[in-house]
C-alpha positions as CSV (number, residue, x, y, z in Angstrom):
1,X,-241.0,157.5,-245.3
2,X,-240.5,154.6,-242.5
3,X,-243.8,152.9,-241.3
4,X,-244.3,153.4,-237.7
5,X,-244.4,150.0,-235.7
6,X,-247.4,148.6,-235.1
7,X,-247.6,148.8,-231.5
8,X,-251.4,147.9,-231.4
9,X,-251.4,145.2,-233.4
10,X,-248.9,143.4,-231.8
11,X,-250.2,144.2,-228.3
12,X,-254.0,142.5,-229.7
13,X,-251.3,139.6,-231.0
14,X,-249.3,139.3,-227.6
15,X,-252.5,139.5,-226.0
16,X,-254.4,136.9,-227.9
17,X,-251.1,134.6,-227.5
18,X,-250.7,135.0,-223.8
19,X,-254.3,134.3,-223.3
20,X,-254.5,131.3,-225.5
21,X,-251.7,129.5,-223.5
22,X,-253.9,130.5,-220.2
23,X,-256.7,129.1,-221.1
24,X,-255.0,125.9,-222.4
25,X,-253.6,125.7,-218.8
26,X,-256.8,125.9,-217.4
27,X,-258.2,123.7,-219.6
28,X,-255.3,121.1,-218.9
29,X,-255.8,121.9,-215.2
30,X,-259.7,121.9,-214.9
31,X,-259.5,118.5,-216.8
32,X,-256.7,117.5,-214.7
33,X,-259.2,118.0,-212.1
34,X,-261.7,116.2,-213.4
35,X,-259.6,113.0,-214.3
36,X,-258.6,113.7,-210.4
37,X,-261.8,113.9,-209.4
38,X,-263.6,111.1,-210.9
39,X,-260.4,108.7,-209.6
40,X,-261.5,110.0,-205.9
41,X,-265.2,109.1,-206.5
42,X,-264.1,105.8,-208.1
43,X,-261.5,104.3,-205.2
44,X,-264.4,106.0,-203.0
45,X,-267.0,103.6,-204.6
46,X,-265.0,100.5,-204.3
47,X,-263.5,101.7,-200.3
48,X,-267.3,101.6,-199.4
49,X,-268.4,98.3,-201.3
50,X,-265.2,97.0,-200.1
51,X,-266.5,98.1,-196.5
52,X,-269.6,96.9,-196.4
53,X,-268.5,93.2,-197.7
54,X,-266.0,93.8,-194.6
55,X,-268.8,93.9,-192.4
56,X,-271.0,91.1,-193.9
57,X,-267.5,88.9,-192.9
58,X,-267.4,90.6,-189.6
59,X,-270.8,88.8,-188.5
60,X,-270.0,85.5,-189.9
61,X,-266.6,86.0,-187.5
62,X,-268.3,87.6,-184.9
63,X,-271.0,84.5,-184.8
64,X,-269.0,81.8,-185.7
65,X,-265.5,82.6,-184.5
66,X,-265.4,84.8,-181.8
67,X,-268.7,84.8,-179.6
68,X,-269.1,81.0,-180.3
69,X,-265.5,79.8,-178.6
70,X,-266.4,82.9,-175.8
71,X,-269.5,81.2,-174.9
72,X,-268.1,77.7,-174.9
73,X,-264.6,78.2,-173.1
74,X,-267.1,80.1,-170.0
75,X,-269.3,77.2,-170.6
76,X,-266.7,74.8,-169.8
77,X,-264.7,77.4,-167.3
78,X,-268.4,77.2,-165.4
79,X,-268.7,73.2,-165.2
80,X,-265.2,72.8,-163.8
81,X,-266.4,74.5,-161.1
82,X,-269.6,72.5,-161.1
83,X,-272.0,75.9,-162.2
84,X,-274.6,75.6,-164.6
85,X,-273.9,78.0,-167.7
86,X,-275.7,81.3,-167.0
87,X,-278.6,81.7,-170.0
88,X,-278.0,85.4,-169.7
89,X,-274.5,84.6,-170.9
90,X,-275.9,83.4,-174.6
91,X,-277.7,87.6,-174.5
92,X,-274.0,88.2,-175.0
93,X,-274.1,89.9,-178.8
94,X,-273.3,92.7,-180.6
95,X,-276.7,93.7,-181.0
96,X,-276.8,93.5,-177.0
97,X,-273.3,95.4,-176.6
98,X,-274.2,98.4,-179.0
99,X,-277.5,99.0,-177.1
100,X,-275.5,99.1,-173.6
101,X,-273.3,102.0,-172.5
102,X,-269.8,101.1,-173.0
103,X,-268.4,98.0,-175.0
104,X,-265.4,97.9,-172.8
105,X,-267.8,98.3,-169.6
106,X,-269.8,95.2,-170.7
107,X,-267.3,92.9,-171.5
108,X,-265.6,93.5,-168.1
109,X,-268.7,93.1,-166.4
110,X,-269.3,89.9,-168.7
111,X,-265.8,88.7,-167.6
112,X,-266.1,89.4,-163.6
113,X,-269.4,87.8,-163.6
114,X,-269.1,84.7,-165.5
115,X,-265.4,83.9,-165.1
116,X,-263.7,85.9,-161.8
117,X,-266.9,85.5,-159.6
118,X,-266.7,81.6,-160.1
119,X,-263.3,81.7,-158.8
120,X,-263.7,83.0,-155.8
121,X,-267.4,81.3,-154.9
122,X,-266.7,77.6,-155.6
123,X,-264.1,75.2,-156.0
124,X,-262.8,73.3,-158.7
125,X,-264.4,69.6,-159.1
126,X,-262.2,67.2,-157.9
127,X,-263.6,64.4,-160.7
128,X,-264.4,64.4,-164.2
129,X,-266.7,66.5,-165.8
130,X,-269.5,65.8,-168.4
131,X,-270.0,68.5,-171.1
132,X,-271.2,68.4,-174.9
133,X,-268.3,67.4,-177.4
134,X,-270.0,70.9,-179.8
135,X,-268.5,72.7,-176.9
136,X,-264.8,71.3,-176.1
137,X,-264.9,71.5,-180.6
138,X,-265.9,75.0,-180.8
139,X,-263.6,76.1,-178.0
140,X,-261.1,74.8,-180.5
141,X,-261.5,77.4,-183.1
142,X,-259.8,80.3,-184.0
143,X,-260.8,83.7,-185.3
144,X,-260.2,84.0,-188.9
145,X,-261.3,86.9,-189.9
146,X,-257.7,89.1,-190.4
147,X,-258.9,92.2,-192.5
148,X,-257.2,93.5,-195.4
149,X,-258.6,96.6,-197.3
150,X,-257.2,96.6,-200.6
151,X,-259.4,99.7,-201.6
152,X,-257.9,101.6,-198.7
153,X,-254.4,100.7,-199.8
154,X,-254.9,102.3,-203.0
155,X,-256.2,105.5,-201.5
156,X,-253.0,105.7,-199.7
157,X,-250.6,104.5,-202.2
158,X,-251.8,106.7,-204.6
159,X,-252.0,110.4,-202.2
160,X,-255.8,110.5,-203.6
161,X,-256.4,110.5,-199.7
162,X,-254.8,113.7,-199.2
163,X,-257.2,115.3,-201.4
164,X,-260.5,114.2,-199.7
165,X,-262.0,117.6,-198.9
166,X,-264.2,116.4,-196.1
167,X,-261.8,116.0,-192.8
168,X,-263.5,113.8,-190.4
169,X,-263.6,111.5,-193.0
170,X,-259.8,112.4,-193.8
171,X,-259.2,111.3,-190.4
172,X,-261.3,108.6,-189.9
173,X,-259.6,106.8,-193.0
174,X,-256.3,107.7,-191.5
175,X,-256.9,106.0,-188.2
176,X,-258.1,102.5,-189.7
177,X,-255.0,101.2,-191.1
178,X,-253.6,101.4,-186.8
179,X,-257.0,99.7,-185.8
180,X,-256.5,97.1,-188.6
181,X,-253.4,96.4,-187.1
182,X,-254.0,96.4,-183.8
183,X,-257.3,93.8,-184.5
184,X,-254.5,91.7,-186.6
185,X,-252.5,91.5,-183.4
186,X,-255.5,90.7,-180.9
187,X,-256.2,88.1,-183.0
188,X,-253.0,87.1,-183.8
189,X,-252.4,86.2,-179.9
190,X,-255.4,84.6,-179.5
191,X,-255.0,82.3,-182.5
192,X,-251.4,81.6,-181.5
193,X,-252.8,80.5,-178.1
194,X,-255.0,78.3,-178.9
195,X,-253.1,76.7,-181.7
196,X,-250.3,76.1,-179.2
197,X,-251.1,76.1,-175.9
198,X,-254.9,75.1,-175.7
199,X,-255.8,72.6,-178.1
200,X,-252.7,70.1,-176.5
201,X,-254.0,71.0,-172.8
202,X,-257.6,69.8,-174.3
203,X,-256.1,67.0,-175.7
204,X,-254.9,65.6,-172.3
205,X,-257.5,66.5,-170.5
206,X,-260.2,64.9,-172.7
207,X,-260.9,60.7,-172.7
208,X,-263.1,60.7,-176.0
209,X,-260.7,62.4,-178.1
210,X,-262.1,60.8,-181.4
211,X,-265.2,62.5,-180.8
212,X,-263.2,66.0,-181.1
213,X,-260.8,65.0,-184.1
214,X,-264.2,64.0,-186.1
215,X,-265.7,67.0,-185.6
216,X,-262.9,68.8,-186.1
217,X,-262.6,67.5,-190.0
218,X,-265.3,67.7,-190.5
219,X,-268.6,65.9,-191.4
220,X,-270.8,66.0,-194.8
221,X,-274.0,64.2,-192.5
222,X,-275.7,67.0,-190.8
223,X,-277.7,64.6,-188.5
224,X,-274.9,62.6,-187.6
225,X,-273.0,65.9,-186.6
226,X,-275.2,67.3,-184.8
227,X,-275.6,64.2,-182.8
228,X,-272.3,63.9,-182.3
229,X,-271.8,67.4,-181.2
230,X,-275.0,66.8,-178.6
231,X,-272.5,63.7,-177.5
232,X,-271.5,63.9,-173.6
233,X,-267.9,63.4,-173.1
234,X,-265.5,63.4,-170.0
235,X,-263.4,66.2,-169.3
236,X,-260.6,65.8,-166.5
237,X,-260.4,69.4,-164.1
238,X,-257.1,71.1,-163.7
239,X,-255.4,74.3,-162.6
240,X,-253.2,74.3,-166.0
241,X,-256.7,73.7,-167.7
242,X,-258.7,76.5,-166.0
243,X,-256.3,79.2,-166.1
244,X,-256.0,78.7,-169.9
245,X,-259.5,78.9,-170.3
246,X,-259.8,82.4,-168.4
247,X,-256.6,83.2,-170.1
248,X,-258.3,82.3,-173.5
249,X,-261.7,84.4,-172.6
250,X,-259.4,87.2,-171.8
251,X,-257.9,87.1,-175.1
252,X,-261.3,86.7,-176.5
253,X,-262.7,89.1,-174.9
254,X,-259.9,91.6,-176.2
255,X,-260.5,90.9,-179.8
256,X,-264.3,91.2,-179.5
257,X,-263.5,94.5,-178.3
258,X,-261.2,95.7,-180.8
259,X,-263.1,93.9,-184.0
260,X,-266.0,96.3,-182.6
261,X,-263.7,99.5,-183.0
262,X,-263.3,98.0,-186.9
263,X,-267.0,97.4,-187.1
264,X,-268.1,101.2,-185.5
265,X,-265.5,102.8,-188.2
266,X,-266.7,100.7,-191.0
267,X,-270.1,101.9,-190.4
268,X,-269.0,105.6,-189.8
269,X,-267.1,105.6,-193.2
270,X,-269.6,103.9,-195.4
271,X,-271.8,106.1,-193.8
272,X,-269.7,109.1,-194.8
273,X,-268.8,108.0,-197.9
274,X,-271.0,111.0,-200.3
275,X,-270.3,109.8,-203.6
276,X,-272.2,111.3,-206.6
């Protein structure tokens, strides 16, 4: 007599079988996941570090290498024109521009007041000017800050990006590598400018050049460089030497405004940045 098959048996078997190779695939997935996961929170981790050192060089460059040459090129702008330097104009910080209405607002208003206002109210001196040698040097510099976030890159490169759940932040990360580039180009311009156009029209126009070219090396005495920045030099007045100056604050002016659009999404993200 023939055995009948086994149907239930092989249905708990096929079962068993079927469910075993689910649950591997959720296991493989879920840890997939996981390993996903803990890469997001990682590249997370160092974006923010990353971020925060970014804006510890932001007020070294925003000190040192952007409001310093601001406040020296209006300096000297002013004195060819015979006007004291406004003491209002030194108020002219970050701390100063996040507290007002509009950064764009205040930096126009900074502009028309200190630079176009001149213009129009006085005339340019017709003999050479005495001004610090600290000044003409610092109106030398050029911003150096040109921001590269590695940490971002990776985000990117790798499509971890697309899986950040939290959208603002999504698109706050997507925005910043435009807004890198646009600061890169600001300050490209500005640093081209005064590489090749301003520091040879200072050149001519100042007598005690050896003052400059010492300070500009640099000096190890602290005393004797500070004395020689506090020394008064002659400057000679020109059209070609005004309009690059106001053409230099302009340029200034637009980087200032476009490393604070870094600095405000810098804060956002850091601040955004939930990471367990």
């Amino acid at each position: 007599m023939k055995q009948g098959i086994p149907w239930k048996k092989y249905t708990v078997e096929g079962f068993v079988i079927v469910a075993s190779i689910l649950l591997a695939f959720a296991i493989d997935a879920w840890w997939d996941t996981r390993n996903e996961y803990a890469e997001e929170q990682t590249a997370l981790i160092d974006l923010r570090n990353e971020l925060q050192e970014n804006l510890s060089a932001i007020e070294s460059t925003w000190l040192n290498r952007l409001s310093g040459p601001l406040y020296g090129s209006v300096a000297l702008f002013r004195h060819l024109y015979g006007l004291p330097l406004d003491g209002s104009v030194i108020e002219l910080s970050r701390s100063r521009i996040s507290a007002g209405e509009n950064l764009t607002t205040e930096l126009y208003n900074f502009y028309r007041n200190e630079v176009l206002v001149p213009i129009s109210d006085a005339n340019l001196s017709s003999s050479p000017i005495e001004v610090r040698a600290g000044t003409v040097e610092i109106i030398r510099l050029a911003p150096t800050y040109g921001p590269s976030i590695a940490s971002l890159d990776v985000l990117f490169q790798s499509g971890m990006v697309n899986r950040i759940q939290n959208e603002e932040l999504r698109s706050k990360l997507a925005a910043m590598p435009l807004e890198i580039n646009d600061y890169n180009y600001e300050e490209g311009v500005l640093t081209d400018f005064v590489l090749n156009n301003l520091r040879n029209l200072l050149e001519t126009s100042v007598s005690e050049s050896r003052e400059i070219a010492l300070l500009s090396v640099g000096m190890s005495n602290t005393e004797a460089r500070s004395k020689l920045q506090n020394t008064l030099i002659q400057v000679t007045p020109s059209e070609k030497l005004v309009y690059a100056l106001s053409e230099k604050i302009d340029y200034n002016l637009r980087v200032l405004g476009q490393l604070d659009v870094l600095i405000t999404r810098y804060e956002e993200i850091v601040e955004m940045i939930d990471v367990d």
